[in-house]
PyMOL commands that place a pseudoatom at each C-alpha (Angstrom):
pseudoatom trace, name=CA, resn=UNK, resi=1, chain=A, elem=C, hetatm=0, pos=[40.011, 3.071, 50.087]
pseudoatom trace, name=CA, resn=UNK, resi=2, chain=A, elem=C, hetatm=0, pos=[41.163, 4.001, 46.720]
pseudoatom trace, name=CA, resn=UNK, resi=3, chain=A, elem=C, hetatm=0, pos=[44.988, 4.794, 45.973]
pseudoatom trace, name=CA, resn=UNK, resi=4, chain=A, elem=C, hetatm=0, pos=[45.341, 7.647, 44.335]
pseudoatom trace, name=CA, resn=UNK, resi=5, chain=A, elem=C, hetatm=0, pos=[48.113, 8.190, 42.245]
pseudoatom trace, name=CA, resn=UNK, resi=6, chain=A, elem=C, hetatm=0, pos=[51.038, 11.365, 43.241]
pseudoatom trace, name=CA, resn=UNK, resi=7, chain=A, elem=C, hetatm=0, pos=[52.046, 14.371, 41.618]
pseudoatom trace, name=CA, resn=UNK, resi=8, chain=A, elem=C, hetatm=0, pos=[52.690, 17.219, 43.689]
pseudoatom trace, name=CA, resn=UNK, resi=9, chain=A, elem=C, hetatm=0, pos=[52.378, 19.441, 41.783]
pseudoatom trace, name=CA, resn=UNK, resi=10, chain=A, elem=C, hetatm=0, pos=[49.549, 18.725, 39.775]
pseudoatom trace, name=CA, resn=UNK, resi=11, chain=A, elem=C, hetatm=0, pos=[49.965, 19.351, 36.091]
pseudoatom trace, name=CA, resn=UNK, resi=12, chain=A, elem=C, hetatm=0, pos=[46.921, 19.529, 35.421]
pseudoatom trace, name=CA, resn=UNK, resi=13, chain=A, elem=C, hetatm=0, pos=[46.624, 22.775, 38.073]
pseudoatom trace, name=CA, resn=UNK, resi=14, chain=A, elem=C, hetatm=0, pos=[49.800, 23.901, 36.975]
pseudoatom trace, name=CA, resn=UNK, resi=15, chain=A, elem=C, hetatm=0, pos=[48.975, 24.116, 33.633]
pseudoatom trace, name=CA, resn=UNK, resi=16, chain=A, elem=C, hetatm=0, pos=[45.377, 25.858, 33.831]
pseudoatom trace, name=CA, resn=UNK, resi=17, chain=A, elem=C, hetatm=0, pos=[47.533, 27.846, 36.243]
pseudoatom trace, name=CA, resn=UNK, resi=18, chain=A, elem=C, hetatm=0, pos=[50.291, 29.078, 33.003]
pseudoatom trace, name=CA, resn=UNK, resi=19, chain=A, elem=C, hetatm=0, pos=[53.436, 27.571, 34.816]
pseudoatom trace, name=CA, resn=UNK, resi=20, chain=A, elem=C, hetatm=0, pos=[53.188, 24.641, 32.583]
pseudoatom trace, name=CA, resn=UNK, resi=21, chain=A, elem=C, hetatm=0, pos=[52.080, 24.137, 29.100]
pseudoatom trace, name=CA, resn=UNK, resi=22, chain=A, elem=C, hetatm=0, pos=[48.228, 23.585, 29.153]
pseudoatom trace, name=CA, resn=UNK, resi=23, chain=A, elem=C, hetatm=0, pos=[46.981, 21.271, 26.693]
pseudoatom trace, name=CA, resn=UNK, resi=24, chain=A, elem=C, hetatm=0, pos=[44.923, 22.889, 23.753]
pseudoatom trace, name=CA, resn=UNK, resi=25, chain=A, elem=C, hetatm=0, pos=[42.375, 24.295, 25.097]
pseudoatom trace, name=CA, resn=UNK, resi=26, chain=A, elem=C, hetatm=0, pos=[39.404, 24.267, 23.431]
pseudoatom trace, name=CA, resn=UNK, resi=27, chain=A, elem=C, hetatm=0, pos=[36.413, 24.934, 25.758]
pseudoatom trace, name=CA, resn=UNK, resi=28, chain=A, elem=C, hetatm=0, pos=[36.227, 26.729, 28.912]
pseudoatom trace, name=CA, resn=UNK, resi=29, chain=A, elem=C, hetatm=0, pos=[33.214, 26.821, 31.637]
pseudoatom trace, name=CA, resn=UNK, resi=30, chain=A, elem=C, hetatm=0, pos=[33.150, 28.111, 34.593]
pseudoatom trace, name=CA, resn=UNK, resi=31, chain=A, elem=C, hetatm=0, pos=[33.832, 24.717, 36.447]
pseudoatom trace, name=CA, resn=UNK, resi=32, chain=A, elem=C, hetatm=0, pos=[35.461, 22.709, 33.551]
pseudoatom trace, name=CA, resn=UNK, resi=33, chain=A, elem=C, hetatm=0, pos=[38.058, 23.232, 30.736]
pseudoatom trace, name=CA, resn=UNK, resi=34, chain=A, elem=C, hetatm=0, pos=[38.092, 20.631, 27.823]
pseudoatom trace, name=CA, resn=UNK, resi=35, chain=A, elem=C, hetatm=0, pos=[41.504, 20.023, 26.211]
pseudoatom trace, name=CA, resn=UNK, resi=36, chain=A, elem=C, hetatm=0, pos=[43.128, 18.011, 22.959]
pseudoatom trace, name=CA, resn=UNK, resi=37, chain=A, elem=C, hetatm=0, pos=[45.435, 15.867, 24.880]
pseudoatom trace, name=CA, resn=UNK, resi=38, chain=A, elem=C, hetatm=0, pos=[48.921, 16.031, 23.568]
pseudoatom trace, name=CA, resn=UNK, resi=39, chain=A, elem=C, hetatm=0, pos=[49.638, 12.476, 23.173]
pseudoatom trace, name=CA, resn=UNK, resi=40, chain=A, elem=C, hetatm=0, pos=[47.195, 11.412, 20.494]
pseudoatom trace, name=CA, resn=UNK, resi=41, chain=A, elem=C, hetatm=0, pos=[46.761, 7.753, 20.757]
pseudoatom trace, name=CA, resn=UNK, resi=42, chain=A, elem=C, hetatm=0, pos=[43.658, 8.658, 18.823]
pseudoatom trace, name=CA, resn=UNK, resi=43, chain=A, elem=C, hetatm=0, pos=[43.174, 12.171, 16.760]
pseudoatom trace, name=CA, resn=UNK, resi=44, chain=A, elem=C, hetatm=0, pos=[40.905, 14.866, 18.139]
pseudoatom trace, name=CA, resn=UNK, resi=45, chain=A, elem=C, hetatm=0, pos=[41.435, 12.975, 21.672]
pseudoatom trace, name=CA, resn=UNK, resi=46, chain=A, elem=C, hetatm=0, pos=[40.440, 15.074, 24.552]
pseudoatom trace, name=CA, resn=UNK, resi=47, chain=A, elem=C, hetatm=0, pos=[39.791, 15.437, 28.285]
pseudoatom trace, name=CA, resn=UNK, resi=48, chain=A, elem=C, hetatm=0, pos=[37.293, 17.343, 29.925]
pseudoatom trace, name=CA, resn=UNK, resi=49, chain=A, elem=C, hetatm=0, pos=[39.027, 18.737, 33.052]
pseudoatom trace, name=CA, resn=UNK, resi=50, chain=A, elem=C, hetatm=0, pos=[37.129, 20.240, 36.294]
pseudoatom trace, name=CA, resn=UNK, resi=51, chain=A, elem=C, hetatm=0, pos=[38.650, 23.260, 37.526]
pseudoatom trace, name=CA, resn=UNK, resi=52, chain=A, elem=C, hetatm=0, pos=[38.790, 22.493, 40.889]
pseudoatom trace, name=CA, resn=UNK, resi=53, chain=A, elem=C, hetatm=0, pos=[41.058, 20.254, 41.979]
pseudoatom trace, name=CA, resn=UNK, resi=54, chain=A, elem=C, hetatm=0, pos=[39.419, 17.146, 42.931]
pseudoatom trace, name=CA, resn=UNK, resi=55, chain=A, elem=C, hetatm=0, pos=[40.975, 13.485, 42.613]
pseudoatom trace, name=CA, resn=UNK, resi=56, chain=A, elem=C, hetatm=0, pos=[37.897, 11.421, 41.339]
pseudoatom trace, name=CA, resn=UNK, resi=57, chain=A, elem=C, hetatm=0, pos=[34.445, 11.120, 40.591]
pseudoatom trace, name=CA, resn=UNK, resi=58, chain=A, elem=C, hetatm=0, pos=[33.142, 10.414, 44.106]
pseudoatom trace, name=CA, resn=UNK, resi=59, chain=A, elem=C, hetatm=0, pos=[34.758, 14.228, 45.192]
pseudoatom trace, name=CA, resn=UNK, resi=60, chain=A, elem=C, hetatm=0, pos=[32.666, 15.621, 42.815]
pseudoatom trace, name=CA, resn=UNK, resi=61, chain=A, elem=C, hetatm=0, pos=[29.865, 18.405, 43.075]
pseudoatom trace, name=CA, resn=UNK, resi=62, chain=A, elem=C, hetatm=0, pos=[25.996, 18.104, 41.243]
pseudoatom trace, name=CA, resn=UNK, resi=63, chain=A, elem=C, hetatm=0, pos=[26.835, 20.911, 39.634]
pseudoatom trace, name=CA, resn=UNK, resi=64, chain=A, elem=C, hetatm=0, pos=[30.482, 19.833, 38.480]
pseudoatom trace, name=CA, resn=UNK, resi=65, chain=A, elem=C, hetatm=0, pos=[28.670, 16.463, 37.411]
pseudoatom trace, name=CA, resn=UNK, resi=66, chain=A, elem=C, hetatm=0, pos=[26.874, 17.943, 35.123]
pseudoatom trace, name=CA, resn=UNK, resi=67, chain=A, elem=C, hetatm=0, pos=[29.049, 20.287, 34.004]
pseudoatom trace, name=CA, resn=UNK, resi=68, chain=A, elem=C, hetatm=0, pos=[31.479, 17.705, 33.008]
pseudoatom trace, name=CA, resn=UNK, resi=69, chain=A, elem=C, hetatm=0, pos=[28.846, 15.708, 31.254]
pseudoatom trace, name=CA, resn=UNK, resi=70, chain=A, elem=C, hetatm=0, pos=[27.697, 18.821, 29.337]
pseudoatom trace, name=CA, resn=UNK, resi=71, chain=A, elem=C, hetatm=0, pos=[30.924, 19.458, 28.194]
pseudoatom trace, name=CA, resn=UNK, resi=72, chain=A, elem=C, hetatm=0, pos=[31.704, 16.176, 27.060]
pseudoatom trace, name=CA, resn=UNK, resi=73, chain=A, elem=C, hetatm=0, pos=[28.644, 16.306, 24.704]
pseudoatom trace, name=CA, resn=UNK, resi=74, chain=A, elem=C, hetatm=0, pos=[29.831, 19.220, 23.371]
pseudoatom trace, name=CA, resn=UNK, resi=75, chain=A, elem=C, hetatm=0, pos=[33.216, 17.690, 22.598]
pseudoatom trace, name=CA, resn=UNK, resi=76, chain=A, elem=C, hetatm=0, pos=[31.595, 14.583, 21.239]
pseudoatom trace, name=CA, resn=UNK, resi=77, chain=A, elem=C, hetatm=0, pos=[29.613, 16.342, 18.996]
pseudoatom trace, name=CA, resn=UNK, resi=78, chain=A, elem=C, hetatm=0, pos=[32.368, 18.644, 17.815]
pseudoatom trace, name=CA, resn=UNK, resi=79, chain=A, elem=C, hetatm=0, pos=[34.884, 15.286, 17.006]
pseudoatom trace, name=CA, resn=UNK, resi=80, chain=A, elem=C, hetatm=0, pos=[31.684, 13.814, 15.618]
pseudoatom trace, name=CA, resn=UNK, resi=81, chain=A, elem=C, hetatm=0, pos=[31.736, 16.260, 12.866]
pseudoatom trace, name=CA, resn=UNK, resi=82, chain=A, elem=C, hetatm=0, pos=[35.284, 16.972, 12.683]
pseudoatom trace, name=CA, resn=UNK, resi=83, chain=A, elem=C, hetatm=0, pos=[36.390, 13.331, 12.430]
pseudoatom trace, name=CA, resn=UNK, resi=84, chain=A, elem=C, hetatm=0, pos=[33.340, 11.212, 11.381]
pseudoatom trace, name=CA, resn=UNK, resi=85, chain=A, elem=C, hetatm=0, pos=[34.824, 8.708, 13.653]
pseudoatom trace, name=CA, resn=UNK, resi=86, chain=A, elem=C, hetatm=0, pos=[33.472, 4.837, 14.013]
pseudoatom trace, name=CA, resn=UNK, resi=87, chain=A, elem=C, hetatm=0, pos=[32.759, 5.498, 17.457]
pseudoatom trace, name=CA, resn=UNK, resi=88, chain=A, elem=C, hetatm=0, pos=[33.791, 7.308, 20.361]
pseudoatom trace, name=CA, resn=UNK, resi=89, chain=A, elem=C, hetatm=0, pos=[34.861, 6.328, 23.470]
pseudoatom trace, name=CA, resn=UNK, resi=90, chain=A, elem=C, hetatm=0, pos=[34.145, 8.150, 26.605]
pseudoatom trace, name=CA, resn=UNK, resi=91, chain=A, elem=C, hetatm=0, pos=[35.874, 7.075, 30.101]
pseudoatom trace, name=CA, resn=UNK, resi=92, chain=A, elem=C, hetatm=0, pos=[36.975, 8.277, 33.293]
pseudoatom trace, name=CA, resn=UNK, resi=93, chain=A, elem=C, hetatm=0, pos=[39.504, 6.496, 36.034]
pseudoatom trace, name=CA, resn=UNK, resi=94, chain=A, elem=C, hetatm=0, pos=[39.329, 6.431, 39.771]
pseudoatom trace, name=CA, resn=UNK, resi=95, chain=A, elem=C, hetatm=0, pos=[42.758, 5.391, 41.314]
pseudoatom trace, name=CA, resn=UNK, resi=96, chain=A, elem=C, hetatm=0, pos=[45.749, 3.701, 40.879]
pseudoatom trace, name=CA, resn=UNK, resi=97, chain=A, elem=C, hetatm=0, pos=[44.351, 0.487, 39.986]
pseudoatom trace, name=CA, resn=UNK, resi=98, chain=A, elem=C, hetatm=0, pos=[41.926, 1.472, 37.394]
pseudoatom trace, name=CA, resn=UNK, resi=99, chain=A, elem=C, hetatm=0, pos=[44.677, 3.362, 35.657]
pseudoatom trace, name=CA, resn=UNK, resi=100, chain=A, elem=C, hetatm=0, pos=[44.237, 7.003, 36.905]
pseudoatom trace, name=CA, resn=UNK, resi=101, chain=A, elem=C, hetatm=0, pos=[47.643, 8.844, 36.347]
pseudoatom trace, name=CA, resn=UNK, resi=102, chain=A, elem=C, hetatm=0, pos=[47.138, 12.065, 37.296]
pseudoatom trace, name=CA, resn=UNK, resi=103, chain=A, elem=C, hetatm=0, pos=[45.431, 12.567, 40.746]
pseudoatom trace, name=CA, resn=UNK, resi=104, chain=A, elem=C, hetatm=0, pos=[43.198, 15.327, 39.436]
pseudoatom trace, name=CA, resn=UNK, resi=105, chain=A, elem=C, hetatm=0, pos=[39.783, 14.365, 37.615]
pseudoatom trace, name=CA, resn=UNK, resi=106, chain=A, elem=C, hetatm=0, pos=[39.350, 14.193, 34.246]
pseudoatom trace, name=CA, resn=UNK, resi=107, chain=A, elem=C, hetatm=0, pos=[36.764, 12.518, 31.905]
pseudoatom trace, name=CA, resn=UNK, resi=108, chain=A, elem=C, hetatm=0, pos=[38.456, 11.303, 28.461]
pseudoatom trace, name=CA, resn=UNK, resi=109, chain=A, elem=C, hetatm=0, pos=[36.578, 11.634, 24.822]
pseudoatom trace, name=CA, resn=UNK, resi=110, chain=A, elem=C, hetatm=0, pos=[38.433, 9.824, 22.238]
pseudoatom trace, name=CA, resn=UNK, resi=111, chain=A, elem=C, hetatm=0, pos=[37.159, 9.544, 18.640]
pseudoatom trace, name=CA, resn=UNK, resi=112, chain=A, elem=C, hetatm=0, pos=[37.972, 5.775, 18.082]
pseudoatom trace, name=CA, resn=UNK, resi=113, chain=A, elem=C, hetatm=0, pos=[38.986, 5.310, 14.096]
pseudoatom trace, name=CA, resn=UNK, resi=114, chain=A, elem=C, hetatm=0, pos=[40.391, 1.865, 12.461]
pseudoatom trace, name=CA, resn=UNK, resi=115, chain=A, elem=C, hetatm=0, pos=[44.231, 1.616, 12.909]
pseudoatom trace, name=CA, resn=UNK, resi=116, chain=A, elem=C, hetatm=0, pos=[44.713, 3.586, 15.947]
pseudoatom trace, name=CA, resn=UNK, resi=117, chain=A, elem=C, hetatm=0, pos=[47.248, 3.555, 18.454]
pseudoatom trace, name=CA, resn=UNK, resi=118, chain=A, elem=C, hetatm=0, pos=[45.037, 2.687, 21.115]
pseudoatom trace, name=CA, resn=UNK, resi=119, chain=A, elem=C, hetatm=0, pos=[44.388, -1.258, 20.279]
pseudoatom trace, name=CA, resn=UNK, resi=120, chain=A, elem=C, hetatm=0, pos=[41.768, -2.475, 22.800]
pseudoatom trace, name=CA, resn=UNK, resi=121, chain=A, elem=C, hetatm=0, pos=[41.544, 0.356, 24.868]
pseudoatom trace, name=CA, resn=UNK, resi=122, chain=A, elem=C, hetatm=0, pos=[43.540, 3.225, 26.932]
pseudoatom trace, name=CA, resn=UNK, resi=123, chain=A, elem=C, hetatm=0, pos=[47.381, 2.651, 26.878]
pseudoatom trace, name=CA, resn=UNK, resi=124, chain=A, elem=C, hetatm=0, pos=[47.875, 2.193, 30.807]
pseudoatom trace, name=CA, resn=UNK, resi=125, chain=A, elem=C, hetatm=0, pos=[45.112, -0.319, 30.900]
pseudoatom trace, name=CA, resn=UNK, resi=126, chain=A, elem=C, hetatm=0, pos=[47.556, -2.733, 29.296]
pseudoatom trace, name=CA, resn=UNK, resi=127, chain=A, elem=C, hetatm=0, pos=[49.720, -2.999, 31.831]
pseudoatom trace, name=CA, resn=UNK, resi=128, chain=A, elem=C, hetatm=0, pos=[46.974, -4.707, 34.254]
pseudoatom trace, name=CA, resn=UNK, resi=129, chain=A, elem=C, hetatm=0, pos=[46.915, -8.776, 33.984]
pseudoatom trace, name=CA, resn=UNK, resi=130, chain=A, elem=C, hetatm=0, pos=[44.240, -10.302, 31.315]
pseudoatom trace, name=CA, resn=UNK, resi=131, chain=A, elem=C, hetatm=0, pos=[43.771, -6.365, 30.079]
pseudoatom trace, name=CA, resn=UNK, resi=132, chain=A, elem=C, hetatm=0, pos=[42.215, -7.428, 26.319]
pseudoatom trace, name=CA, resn=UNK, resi=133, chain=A, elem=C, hetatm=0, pos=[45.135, -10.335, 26.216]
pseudoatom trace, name=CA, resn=UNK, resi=134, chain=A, elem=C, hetatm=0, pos=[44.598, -14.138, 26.768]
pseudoatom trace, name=CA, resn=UNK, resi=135, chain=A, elem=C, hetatm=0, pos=[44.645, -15.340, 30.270]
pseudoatom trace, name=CA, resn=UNK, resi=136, chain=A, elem=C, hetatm=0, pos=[48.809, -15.654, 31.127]
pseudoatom trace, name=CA, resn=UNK, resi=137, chain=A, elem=C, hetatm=0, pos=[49.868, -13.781, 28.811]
pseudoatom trace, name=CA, resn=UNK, resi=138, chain=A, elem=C, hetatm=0, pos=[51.910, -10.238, 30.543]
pseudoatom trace, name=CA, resn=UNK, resi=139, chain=A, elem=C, hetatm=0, pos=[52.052, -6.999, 29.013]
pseudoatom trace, name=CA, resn=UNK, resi=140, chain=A, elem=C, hetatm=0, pos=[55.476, -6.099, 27.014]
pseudoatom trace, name=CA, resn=UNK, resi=141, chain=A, elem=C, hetatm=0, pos=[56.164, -2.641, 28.177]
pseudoatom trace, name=CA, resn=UNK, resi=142, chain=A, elem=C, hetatm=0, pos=[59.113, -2.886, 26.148]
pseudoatom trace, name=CA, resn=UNK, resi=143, chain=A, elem=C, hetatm=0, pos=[57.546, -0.693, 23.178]
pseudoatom trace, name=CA, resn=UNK, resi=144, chain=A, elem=C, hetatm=0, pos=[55.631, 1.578, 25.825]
pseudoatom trace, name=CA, resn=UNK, resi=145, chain=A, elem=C, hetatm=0, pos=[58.124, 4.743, 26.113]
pseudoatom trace, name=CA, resn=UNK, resi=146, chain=A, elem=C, hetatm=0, pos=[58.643, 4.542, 21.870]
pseudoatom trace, name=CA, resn=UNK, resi=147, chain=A, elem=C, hetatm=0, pos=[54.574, 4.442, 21.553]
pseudoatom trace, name=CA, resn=UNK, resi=148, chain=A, elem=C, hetatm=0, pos=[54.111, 7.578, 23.433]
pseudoatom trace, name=CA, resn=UNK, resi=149, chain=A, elem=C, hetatm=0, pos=[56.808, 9.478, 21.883]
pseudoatom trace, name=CA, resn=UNK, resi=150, chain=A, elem=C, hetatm=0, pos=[55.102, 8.395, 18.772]
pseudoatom trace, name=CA, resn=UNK, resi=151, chain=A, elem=C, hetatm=0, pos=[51.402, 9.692, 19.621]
pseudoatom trace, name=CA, resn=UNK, resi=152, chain=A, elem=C, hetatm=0, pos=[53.139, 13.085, 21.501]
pseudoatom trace, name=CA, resn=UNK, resi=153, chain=A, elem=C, hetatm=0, pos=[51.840, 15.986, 18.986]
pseudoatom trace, name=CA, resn=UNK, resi=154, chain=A, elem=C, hetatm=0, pos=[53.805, 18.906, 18.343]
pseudoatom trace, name=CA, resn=UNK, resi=155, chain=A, elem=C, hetatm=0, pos=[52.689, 22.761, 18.785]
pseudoatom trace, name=CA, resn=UNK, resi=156, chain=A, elem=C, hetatm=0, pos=[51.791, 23.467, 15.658]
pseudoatom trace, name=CA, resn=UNK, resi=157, chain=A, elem=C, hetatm=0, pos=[49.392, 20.200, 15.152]
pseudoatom trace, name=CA, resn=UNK, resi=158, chain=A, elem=C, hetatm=0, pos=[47.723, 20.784, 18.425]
pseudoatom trace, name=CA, resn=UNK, resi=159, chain=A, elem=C, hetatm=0, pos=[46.698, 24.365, 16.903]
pseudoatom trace, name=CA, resn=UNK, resi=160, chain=A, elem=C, hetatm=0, pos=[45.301, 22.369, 14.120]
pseudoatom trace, name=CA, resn=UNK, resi=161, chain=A, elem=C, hetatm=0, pos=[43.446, 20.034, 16.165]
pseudoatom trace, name=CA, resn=UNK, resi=162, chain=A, elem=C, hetatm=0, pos=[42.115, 22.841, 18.294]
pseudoatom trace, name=CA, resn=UNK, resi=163, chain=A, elem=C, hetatm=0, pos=[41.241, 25.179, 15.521]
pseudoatom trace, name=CA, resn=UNK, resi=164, chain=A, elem=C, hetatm=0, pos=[39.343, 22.332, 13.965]
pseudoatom trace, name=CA, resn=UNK, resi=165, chain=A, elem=C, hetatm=0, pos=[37.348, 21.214, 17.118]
pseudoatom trace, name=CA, resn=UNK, resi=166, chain=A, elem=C, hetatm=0, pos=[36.124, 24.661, 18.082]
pseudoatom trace, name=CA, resn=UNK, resi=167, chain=A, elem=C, hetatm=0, pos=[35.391, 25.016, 14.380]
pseudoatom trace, name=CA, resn=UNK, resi=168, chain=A, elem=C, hetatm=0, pos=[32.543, 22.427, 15.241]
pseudoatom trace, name=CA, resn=UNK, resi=169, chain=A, elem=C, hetatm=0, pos=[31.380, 23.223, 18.269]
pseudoatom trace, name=CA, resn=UNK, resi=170, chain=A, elem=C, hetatm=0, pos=[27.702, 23.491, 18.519]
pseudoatom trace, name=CA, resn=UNK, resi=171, chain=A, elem=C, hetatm=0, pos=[26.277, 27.088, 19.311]
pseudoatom trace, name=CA, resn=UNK, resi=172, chain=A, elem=C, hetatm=0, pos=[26.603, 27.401, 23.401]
pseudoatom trace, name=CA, resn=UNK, resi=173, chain=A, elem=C, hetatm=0, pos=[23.728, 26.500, 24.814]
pseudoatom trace, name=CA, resn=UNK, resi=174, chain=A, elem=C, hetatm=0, pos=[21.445, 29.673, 26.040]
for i in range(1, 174): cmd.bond("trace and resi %d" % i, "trace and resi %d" % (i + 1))
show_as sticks, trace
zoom trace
């Protein structure tokens, strides 16, 4: 059975809720909202983020499949053009132990550019054994609070981000 992590109450409710600070918005459906995320390991990172509160992947609907999907084209395209990025990276956790952190689904699309914050992959991953290091070798989590006070993205750069994102959104399909 997979552990799911535990916040109660979701943030990720609360926030498309108003009681807590959503994350820029940038593209609403009627079964997903896609967001910048505030800590920007890579710029122009964001989640796509259903609207009902489901924990993972396997809880999902058809139709919230491929809403998410749809939406995360959308956002790809839009950071495409906003960020000519080298690639971009496009993931999704289920559980504790594949690094999910907030028990409420969300599929990540991350522009990936040369010098980024993110080294071999998403920051939480790095704390599992043989995560992109040599075999024996144990994460330093040391430098792990500093690093995401680092990436954390003030008000008035998310607006930026956002602005710029929905800038380059491809006409909604018809």
């Amino acid at each position: 059975m997979i552990q799911l992590p535990v916040r109660d109450p979701c943030d990720f409710c609360e926030g498309m809720a108003g009681r807590e600070p959503v994350w820029g918005p940038v593209e609403e459906t009627p079964l997903t909202l896609t967001v910048v995320n505030p800590w920007q390991f890579e710029t122009g990172q964001c989640c796509v983020i259903t609207r009902r509160h489901v924990a993972t992947l396997l809880d999902l609907t058809d139709d919230e499949c491929t809403a998410v999907m749809l939406a995360a084209r959308r956002i790809a395209l839009a950071l495409d053009a906003a960020y000519q990025p080298l690639g971009i990276l496009t993931f999704q956790n289920n559980g504790v132990y594949s690094g999910q952190e907030t028990p409420h689904f969300h599929f990540h699309v991350v522009p990936r550019q040369p010098g980024s914050d993110w080294g071999i992959g998403p920051p939480q991953l790095a704390t599992f054994d043989g995560a992109g290091r040599a075999p024996g070798i144990v994460h330093d989590p040391s430098g792990d609070a500093e690093r995401r006070q680092r990436v954390r993205v003030g008000a008035a750069r998310m607006a930026e981000t956002v602005a710029r994102l929905r800038a380059h959104l491809p006409a909604a399909p018809r």
